[in-house]
N, C-alpha and C positions, 0 to 999 in steps of 0.2 A: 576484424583485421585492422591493423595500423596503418597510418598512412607513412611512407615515404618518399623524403623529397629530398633533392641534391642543389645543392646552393651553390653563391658564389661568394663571395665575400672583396668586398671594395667599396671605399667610398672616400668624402674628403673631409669628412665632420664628425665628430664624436657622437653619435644619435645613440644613447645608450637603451634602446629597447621597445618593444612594445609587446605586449602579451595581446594578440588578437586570439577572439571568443571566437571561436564555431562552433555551430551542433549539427552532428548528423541527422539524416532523418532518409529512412528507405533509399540509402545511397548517395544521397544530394547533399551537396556542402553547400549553408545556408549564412552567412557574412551577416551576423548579429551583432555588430558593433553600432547599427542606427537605432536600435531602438533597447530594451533592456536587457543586461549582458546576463547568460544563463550561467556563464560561470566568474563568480566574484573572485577579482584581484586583492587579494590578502595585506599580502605586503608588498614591498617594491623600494628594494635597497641596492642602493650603491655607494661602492667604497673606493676611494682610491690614495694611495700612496704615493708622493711624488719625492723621490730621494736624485738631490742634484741633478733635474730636470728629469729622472727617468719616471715614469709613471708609470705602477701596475693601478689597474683599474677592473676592481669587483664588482659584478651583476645581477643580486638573488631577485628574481620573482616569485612570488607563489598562492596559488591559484586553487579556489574552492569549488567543487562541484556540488549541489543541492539538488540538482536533478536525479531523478530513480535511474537514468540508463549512462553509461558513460558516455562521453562528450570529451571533443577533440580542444585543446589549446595551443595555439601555435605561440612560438616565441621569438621572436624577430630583435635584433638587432645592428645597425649602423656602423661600421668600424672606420676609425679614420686609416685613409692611404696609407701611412706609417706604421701600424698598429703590427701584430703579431699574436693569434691569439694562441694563449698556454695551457688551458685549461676549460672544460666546461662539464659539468657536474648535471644530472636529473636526480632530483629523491622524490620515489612514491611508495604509496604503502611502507615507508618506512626502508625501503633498502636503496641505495645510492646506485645507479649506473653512471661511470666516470668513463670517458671518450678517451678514445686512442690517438697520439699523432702515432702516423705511419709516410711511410712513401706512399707517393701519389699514386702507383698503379695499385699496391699492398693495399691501404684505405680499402679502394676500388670494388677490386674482389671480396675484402669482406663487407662491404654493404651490397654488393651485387645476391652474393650469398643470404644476408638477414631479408634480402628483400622476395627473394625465390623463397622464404620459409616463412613469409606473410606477415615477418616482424616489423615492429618498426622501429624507424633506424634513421639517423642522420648520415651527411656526406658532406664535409664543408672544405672548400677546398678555395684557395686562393687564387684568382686571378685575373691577370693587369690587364685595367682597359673596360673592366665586364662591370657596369655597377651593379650592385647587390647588397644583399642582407644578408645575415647570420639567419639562418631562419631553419624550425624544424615542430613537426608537430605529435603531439605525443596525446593519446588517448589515457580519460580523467577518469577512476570509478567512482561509478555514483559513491558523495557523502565521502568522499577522500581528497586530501590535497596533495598538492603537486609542486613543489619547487624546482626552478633551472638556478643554476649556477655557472656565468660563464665570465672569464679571465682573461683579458688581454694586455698587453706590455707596448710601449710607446715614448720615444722620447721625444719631449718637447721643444721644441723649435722655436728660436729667438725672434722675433719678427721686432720692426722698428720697437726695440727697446724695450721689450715685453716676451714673456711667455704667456703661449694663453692655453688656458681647459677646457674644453666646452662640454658638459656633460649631458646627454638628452633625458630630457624625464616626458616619455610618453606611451603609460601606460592602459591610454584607452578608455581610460575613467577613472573616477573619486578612488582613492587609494587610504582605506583607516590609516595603517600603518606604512606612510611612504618620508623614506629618509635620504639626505648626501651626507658623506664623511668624507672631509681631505685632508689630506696631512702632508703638509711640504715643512722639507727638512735640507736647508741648504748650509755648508759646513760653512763658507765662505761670508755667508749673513743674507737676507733678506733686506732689500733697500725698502718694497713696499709690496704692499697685498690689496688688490681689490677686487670685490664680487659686486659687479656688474647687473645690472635690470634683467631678468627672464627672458631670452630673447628667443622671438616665435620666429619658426623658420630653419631651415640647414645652413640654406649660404645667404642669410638677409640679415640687415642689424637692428630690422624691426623690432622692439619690447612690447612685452605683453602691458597691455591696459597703459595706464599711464606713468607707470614707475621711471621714475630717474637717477634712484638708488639702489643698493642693495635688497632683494628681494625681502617682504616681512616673515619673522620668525627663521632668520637667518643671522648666527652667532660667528662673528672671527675673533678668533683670541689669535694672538702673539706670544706665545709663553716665551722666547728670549729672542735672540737677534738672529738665530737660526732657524728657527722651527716655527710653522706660524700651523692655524687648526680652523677649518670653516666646518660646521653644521649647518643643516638645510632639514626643518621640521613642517612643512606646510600642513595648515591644515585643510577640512575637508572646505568649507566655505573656502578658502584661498584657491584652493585646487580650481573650482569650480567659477571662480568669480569672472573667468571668460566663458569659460564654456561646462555644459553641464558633463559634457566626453569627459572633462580634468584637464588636468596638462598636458600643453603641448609646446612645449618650449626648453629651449639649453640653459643649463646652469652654468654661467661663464664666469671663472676666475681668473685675473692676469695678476704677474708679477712681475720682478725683478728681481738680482742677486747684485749685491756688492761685490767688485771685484777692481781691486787696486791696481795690483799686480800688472807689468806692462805684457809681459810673456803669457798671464793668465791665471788658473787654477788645476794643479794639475794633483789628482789622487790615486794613489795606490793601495792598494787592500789585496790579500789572499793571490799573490804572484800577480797580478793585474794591472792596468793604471788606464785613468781616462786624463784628456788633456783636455778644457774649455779657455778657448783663447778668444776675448772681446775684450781689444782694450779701446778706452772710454774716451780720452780725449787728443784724439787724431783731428787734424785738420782736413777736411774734405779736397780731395783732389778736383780738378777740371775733368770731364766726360766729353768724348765726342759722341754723339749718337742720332742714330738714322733710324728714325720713325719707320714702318713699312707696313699698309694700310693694307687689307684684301678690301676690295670691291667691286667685289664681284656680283652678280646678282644677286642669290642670295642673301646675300648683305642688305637686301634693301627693307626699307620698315624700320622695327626697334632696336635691329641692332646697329644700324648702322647710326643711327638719332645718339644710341649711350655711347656709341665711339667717338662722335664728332663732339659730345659733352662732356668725354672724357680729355681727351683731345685737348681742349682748351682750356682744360683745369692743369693739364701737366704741363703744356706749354708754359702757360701763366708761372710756373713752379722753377721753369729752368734757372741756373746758377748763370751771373753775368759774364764766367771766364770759361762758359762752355758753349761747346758747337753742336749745331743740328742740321738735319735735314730732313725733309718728307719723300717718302716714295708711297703712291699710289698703285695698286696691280689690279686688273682682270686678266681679260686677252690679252691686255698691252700694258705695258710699264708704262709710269709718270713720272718725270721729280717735279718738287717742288722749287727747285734749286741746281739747274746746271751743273754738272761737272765738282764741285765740292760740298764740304761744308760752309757753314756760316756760323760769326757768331751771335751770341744770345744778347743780342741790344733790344734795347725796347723794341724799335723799330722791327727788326727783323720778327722778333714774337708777335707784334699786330700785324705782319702781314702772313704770315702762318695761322696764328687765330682766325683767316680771312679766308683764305685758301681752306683749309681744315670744314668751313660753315658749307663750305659750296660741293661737297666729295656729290657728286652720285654714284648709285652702283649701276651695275652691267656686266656683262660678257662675263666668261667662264674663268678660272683661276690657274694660272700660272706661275706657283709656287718660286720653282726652278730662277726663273728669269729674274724673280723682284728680288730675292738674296743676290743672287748672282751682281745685281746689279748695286746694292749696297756695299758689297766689299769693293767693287770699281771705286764707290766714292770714296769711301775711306782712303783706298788706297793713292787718290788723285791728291787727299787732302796731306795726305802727312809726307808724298813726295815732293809737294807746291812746298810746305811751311813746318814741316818735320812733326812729332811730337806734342801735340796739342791739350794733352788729354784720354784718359781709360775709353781705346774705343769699343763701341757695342753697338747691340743691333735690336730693336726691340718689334719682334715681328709678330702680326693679329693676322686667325685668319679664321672663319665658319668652315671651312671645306675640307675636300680633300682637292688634291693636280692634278685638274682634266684638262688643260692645254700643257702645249710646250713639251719640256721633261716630265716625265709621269713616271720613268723607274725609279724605285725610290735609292735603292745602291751606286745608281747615277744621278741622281739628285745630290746623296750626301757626300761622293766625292767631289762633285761641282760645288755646293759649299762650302767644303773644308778646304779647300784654296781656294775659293774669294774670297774669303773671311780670315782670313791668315789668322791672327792670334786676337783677334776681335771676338768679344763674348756675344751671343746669340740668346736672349732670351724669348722664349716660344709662346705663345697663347693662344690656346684655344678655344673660341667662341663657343657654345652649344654643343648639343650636344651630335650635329652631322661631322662637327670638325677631325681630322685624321692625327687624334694626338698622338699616335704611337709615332706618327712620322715627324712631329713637331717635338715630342720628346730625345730621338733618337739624332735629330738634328742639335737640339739646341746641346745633348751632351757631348756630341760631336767636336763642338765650339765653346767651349769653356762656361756654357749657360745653364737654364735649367729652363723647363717646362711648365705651366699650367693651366689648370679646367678654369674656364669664365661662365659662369652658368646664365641663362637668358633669363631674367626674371627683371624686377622693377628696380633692381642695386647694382643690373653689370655695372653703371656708371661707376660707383663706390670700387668694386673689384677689379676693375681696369686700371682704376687711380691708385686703390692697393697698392696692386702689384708691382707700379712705376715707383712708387715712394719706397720699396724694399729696397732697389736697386738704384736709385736718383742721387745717390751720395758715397762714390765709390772713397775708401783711406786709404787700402793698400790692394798692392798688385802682386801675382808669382808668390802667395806666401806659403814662404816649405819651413814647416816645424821638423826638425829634428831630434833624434835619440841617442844615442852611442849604441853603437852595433854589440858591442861587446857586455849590454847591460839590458838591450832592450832587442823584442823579435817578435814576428808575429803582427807587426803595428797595420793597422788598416790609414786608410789614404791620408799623405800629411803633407799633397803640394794640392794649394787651391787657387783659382786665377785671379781670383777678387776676395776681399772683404770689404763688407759695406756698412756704412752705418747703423746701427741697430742690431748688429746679424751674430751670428757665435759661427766661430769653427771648431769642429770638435775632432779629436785624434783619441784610439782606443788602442791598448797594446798589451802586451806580455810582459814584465822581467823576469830574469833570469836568479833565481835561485842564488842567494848570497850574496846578494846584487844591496849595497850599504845607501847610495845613492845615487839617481838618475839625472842624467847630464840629458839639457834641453838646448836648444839653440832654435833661435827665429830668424830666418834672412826673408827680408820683403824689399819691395820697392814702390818708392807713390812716384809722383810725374817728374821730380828734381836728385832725389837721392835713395840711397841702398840704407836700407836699416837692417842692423846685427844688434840681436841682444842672446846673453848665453845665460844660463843656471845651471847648479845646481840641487834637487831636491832631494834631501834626504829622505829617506826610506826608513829608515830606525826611528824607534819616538815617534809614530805618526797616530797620534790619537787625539779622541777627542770626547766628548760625553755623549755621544750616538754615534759612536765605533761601530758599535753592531747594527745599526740601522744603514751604516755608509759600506759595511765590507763586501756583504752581496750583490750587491747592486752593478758593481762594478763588473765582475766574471761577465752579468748577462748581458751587459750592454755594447762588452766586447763580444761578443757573441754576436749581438742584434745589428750589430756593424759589419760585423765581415762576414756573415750571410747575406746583406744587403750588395755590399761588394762583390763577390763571388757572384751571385746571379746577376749583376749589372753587367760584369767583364763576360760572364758568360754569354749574355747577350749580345755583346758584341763582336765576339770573336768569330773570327770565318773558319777557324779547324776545327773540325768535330769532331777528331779527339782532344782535342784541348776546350773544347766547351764541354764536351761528357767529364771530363776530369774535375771539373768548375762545379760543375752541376751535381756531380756526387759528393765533393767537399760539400757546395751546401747543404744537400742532405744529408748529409751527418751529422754536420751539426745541427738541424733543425732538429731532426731527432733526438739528438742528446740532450738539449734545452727544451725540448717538448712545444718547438714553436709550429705553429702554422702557416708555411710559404709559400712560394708559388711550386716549389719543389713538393711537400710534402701535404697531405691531407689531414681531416681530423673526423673521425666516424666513431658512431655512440650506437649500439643495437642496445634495446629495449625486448626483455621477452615479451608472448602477447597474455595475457589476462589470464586465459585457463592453463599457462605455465603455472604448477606450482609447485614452488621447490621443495626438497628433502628435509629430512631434519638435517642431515650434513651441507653446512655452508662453505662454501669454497673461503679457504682465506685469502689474505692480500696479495696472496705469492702473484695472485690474475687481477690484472685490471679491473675485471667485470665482478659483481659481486649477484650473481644468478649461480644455481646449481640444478642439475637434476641429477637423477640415478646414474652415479660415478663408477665406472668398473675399477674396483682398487688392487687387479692385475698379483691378486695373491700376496700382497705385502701389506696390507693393513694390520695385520698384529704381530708382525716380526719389525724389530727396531732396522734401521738404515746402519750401513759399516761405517759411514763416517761419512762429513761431507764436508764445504767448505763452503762459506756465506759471508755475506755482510760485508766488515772492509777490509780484510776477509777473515773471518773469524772462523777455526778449524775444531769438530767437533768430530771425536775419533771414538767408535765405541771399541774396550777392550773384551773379547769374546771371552776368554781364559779367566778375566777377574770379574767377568761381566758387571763392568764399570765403564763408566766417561770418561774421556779426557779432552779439557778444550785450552787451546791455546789461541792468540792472537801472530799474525805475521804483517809485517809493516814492508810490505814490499813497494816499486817506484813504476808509475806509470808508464806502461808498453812493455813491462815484461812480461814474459810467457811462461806460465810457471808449469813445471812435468809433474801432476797432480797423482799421476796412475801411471806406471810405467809395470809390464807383465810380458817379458820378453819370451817368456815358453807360449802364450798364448799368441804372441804378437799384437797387443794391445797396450795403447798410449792415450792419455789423457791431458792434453794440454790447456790453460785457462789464461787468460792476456788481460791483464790489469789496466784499469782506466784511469786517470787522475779524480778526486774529489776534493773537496775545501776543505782546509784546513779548518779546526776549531778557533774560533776565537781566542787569541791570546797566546796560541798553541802553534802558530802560524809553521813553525820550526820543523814540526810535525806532519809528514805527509798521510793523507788518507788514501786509500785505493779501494773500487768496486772489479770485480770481472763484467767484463762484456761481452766475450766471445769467448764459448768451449766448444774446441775441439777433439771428438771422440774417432779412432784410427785403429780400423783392424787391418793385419798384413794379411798375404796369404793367397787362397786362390780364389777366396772369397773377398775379395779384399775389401773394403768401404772406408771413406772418410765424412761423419756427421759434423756438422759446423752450423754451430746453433749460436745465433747473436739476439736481440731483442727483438728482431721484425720477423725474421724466418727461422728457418731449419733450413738446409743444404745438405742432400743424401747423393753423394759420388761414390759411385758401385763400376768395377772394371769391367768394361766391353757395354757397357747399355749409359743410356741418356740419363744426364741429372737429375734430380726430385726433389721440389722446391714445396713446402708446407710454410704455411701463413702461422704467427706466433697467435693470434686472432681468432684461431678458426680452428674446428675438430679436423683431422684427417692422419692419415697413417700410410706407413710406405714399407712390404715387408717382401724380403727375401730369404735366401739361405742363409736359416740360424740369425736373423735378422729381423727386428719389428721394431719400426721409429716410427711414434704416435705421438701426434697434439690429443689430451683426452679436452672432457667437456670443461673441466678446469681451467683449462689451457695451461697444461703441465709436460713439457717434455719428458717421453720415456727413452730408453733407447735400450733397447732387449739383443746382449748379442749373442743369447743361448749360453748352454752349459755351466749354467750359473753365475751369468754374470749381464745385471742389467743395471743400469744408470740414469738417473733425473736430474732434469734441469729445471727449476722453479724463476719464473720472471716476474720480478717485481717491479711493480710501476706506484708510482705515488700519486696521488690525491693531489695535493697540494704544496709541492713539497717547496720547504726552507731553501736557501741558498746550499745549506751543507749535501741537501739529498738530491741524488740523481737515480735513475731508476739502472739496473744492475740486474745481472745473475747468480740463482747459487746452484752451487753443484754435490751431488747428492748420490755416491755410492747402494743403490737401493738393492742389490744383492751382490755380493761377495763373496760368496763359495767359491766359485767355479775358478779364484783368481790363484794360482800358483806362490809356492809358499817364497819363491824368489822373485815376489811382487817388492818394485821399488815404488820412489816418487812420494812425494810431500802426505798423500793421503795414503798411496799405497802400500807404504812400509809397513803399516803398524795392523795390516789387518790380518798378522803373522807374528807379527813382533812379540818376545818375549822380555815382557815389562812385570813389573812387580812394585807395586806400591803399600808402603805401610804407615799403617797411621800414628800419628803423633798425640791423638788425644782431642777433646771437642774443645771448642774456641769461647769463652767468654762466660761470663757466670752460670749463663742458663743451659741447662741440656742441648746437645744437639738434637732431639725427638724433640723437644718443645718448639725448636726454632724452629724444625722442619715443618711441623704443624703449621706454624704462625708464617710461613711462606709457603705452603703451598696453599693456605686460604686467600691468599695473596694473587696465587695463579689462576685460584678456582675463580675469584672475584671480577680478572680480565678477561675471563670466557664468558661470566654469568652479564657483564656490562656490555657483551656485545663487540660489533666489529670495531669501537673507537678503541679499547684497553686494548683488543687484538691488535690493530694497527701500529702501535707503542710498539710493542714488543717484536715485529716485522721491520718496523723501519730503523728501529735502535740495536738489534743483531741480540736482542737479551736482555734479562736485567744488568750485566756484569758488565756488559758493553754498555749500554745506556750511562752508567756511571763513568767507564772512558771517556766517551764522547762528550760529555759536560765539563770533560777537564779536573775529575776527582782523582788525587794518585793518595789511596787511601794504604796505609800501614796494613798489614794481614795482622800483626798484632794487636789490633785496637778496631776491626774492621767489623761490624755487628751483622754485614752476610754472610761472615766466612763460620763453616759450621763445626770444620775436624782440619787439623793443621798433620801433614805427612811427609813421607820421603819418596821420588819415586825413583827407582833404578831400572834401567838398561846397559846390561853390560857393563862395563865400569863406570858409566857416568851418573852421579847423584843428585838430584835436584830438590829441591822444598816445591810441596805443591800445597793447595789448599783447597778445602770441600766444600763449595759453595751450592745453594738453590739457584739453579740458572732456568729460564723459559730455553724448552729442548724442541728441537724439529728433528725426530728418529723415525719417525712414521707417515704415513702419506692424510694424517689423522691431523688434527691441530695442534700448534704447538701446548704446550704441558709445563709446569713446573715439573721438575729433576736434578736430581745430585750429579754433580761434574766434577772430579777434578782438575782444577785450574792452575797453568804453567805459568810464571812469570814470564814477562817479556826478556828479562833481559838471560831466561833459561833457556828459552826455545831452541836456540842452534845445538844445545848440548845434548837434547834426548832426540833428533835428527839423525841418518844415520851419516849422512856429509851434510858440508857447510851448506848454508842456504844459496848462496850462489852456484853451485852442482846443480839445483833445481831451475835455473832462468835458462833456458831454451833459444829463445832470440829477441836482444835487449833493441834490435831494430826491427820490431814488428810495425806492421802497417799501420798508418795515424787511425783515432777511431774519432 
């Protein structure tokens, strides 16, 4: 039996991994990493890609079993606080098990369920506050190896003047083949690049051994002024020259970007835009700032020694035209300084330096009262002498508030007016400290929060974190858009910008949108600054257009999922926080991210699974099969269905022939797929936006997300199938909710809707008429793919011959086509030959050619999609060029080998005849807009 286990994921460092060894033995889990590991670490790669600070960051490990009995490997790793992870992959034996994100209760139940049927299974689920690991363990057979593959996304954060990378390499021991690849690609230019000493530790700036360069057998190239490339090859002696475990230390690389510009860098790509505003030489404003000490007992020992050393290095630090003050708290408040601030003369700094040496700790902590009593001073100083200075508030504490105010919702109204418009910056010592209430505050107050962790560098991190914030330029800075070009923008007023730091703005435009009008209003301690742009939007290229277009959708994405659960979190209506909370789970979903909203769960069959000769295709997530009930349709063809983006494949019964055409419809409309009004049966499907192709920008793409199937009557039902469930609304009895995840079935009168083991939607409404829904989810998908529905007429008798709708028309329709003669020198039987070995070839190679032809919607689409608009007269797929008629309207079609899905069987090479795009409305029996249902369907 497998083991499973339910993690959490958080952390504040990049620790990219550890593959820890166990072996079973008569039930007892045996921690074999002290002495020789039973199962050998292979490889141990990581990749990552860093396009204008966003960082995707790839994980493979993979791990040898030499033992006769299988033996468990677990694989563990680190994620920094920001992170997001998108993907995570197991290959054993040769077959891939790819993880699900789902909602967080959805997850839930389906590892609840793998875990009740002895499998094993991951649960990884995000959340704030909880440290943790990525961590899951998966059983090795004997003489088989085992790879993890896992993916997570992160943007980089400007710190004094630098972005940094920290990648972990600790895989537990000597690694043959262990690699780093980075690739930063900045449009704007790279000022410099440095890879940094090995640094042993999470939050330490300790270096391994004695390096004070870049690590040996570590390559940086610069290929131009934008793109720079680091390799990292150690070998086994390197690995080993601390310790004989191998590595254990971060691969750290910092940078910078050029950036001129006083407004910033602001990029557009596929309807999108991010704004990065760090301009470079601004004069440092004056700070007023109020120390606020916890010392409370606890405090006493190490940590109170790296405060008082911290203490007097930031002192030493302050600027001559700024103010300070010290407050001390346990039981009782202290100042150091009466009733105001002071300024930063020598003087005053050696007698703070003095005071600072002598703190002890004591008595319990009273949060409440020491804020409370730092806006007093603020408030004393700028009534005495006005305007001094960016005030703030820089507050340390180990604990949580056990005197005084201890509510925390009266806590944070009693700070949010003393503190009036003074920024709060939070820190929390250790790990007893209550940062959810130091976070919650300091966002309260225009600040931010962070973790100090107790080791032998708090001193270092304390001072850190003063020098991020020690050098305020500007104040109140609100980046603007034009309403009328820009929507959808995540947060563009900030309270501070400081020296060193980026603020970053993520948005929408609007369709036809020629150029984006910017405007900057700020203020430092003397004056208002306005500057305006405009950026055009046409002509926006560059020679890594397509390395820069993607990046962009997700990063607005990984922003206003961050935003939405922040506001959520603070909001006191709980309908307006449920609203928040389901926005961001939608999107998390749709991006495939893992949040605090939504979970990520991977089931593994167990060992004496073994599967059919029939593999399930990609249509499922999961690539496991057993003995598939194929519900009587596995050798009668499907009546037609509609796939891809959305690519409409209609069989004609009467010519028994194909017909496929392409529809370019616009995200959120609702197309009437099936319309059967003697039966009282409707099929409606709601279109989702996708990215444009490269170049093609012009060009809208669309996936479905939600089919809806609706019988009237006395039996009446409504099925509503999206990617995470099924919804069965049947009149007079309770809803029926099925996991897209998971086997189960829900049947009634002349009614049966089933997940089978595929995880394939049926929906059976009797008398000859049932319907499939296939869910596709991607592996690894590109910017262009998102995972999607297709929908799947899987019997059609029973539908009456005054069946309308986009698919329904035609499975009655009296069409006739005639051919015009084969295309191009060779036989149409020779082509056909020489494509369908073509077809046989992506079956014989396996799930990777199948995958091709699932994600590409076909051969014929595949060619779309890259942007080919090839002539039918010169075109070497096209096989027999014809005519086809309906009723009076005539159109040229042509006979191409397309990869066909008609059967509940694999896709197949088959002959289609193919509609031009710009025919389609004409063999329709109304215009295509007759078919859009409601162009204001719910946001997906």
């Amino acid at each position: 039996m497998g083991l499973v286990r339910e993690v959490a994921v958080t952390s504040l460092c990049v620790l990219l991994s550890c593959v820890h060894l166990v072996e079973l033995r008569s039930g007892a889990t045996r921690d074999v990493r002290a002495t020789q590991p039973q199962l050998e670490v292979t490889d141990f790669h990581v990749k990552c890609t860093v396009v204008s600070r966003y960082a995707r960051t790839t994980v493979i490990s993979t791990v040898f079993n030499r033992l006769p009995q299988a033996t468990d490997a677990t694989f563990e790793v680190d994620l920094p606080s920001t992170a997001f992870i998108s993907n995570f992959t197991i290959t054993s034996g040769g077959k891939e098990y790819v993880s699900q994100v789902k909602q967080k209760q959805v997850a839930k139940q389906i590892y609840d369920e793998a875990k009740k049927k002895g499998k094993t299974a991951g649960l990884v689920a995000s959340r704030k506050e909880v440290p943790g690991k990525f961590s899951i363990d998966v059983s090795v057979p004997p003489g088989e190896r085992l790879s993890f593959e896992l993916s997570f996304e992160q943007l980089l954060v400007r710190r004094l003047g630098r972005y940094e990378l920290a990648l972990g390499l600790r895989p537990t021991q000597p690694v043959p083949n262990l690699s780093v690849e980075v690739d930063i690609t900045e449009r704007t230019g790279i000022s410099f690049v440095h890879v940094l000493p090995l640094r042993t530790g999470q939050h330490l700036s300790n270096t391994l051994g004695a390096e004070t360069g870049s690590p040996s057998n570590t390559v940086l190239e610069q290929w131009s002024q934008q793109r720079a490339q680091v390799l990292f090859r150690p070998t086994l002696e390197q690995q080993t020259s601390s310790s004989p475990k191998g590595l254990d230390a971060d691969f750290v690389i910092e940078y910078d970007v050029i950036l001129t510009d006083l407004i910033g860098d602001v990029q557009v790509y596929d309807g999108y835009f991010v704004h990065y505003f760090a301009p470079r030489e601004l004069p440092v404003v004056p700070k007023e700032v109020i120390f606020v000490i916890d010392v409370s007992g606890s405090m006493s020992g190490g940590k109170l020694e790296q405060t008082k050393e911290a203490m007097d290095a930031i002192l030493s630090d302050l600027r001559s035209h700024d103010h300070f003050n010290i407050i001390t708290f346990s039981t009782d408040v202290h100042l150091w300084k009466q009733n105001a601030t002071v300024p930063a003369t020598a003087d005053n700094i050696q007698q703070a330096r003095d005071f600072a040496k002598k703190i002890r700790a004591r008595g319990s902590t009273d949060i409440n009262a020491a804020l409370v009593k730092a806006g007093t001073l603020l408030r004393n100083s700028s009534s005495q002498w006005g305007v001094r200075g960016v005030p703030m508030v820089i507050f340390l504490t180990d604990g949580s508030a056990n005197h005084g105010v201890t509510n925390k919702e009266t806590m944070r109204g009693n700070v949010r007016e003393a503190l009036g418009s003074a920024a709060l910056f939070g820190l929390a010592f250790g790990q007893d400290a209550d940062y959810g209430l130091l976070r919650q505050l300091s966002l309260d107050n225009r600040g931010v929060a962070r973790r100090v962790y107790s080791d032998s560098k708090a001193t270092l991190q304390l001072k850190g974190f003063y020098d991020e914030v020690a050098n305020p330029l500007l104040s109140d800075v609100q980046l603007s858009y034009s309403d009328d070009q820009a929507f959808d923008v995540t947060r563009s007023l900030f309270p501070n910008y400081f020296q060193g730091s980026e603020l970053v703005v993520a948005g929408r435009v609007h369709p036809g949108t020629r150029d984006l009008g910017v405007s900057l209003n700020a203020f430092d301690t003397k004056k208002h600054l306005t500057v305006e742009n405009n950026i055009p939007l046409s002509g926006v290229s560059s020679p890594d257009q397509k390395i820069f277009s993607g990046f962009v959708r997700r990063l607005w994405a990984y922003f206003t999922i961050k935003e939405l659960l922040l506001t959520a979190e603070n909001a006191s209506d709980p309908s307006t926080r449920a609203l928040l909370e389901h926005n961001a789970t939608s999107l998390s979903l749709k991006y495939n991210f893992v949040t605090p909203v939504t979970s990520l769960v991977v089931v593994k069959p167990n060992l004496e699974e073994v599967p059919t000769e029939e593999k399930p295709s990609t249509d499922s997530t999961y690539k496991k099969a057993k003995s598939v009930p194929q519900r009587g349709h596995s050798r009668k063809a499907f009546a037609s269905s509609a796939d891809g983006d959305p690519h409409f494949q209609v069989h004609l019964p009467k010519l028994g022939q194909n017909l496929c055409f392409t529809i370019d419809g616009h995200a959120k409309d609702v197309l009437r797929l099936v319309e059967d009004a003697e039966n009282g049966i409707t099929v409606d499907g709601r279109l989702m936006w996708a990215p444009s192709e490269v170049g093609h920008e012009d060009q809208e793409r669309t996936y479905f997300d939600q089919i809806v199937v609706t019988r009237g009557g006395p039996e009446s039902v409504v099925v509503t199938v999206t990617l995470d469930s099924v919804n069965i609304t049947r009149q007079g009895q309770p809803d029926r909710t099925l996991l897209t995840g998971a086997v189960g079935s829900v049947r009634g009168q002349d009614l049966e809707v089933s997940i089978d083991e595929q995880f394939r939607c049926w929906v059976d409404l009797g008398q000859g008429v049932s319907f499939l829904v296939l869910f596709h989810h991607y592996k690894h998908a590109d910017y262009m793919q998102l995972d999607h529905l297709g929908f799947y007429i899987a019997k059609g008798d029973g539908l009456s011959v005054g069946t309308h709708g986009l698919l329904g028309q035609f499975q009655h329709a009296d069409i006739n086509i005639r051919s015009l003669g084969t295309a191009g020198r060779h036989s149409g039987q020779r082509i056909t030959e020489e494509t369908g070995s073509l077809g046989r070839g992506l079956r014989h190679r396996g799930h990777r050619g199948h995958r091709i032809t699932e994600e590409t919607g076909g051969i014929g689409t595949a060619l779309r999609h890259r942007g080919h608009r090839r002539d039918s007269a010169t075109d070497a797929s096209a096989l027999t060029f014809g005519t086809l008629q309906r009723g009076t309207a005539q159109v040229p079609v042509t006979q191409r080998m397309k990869m066909m899905k008609d059967t509940v069987r694999k896709r197949h090479a088959g002959l289609c005849w193919e509609v031009g795009k710009d025919d389609v409305e004409k063999i329709l029996a109304q215009p295509y807009r007759a078919y859009i249902r409601d162009t204001d369907g719910p946001p997906h």
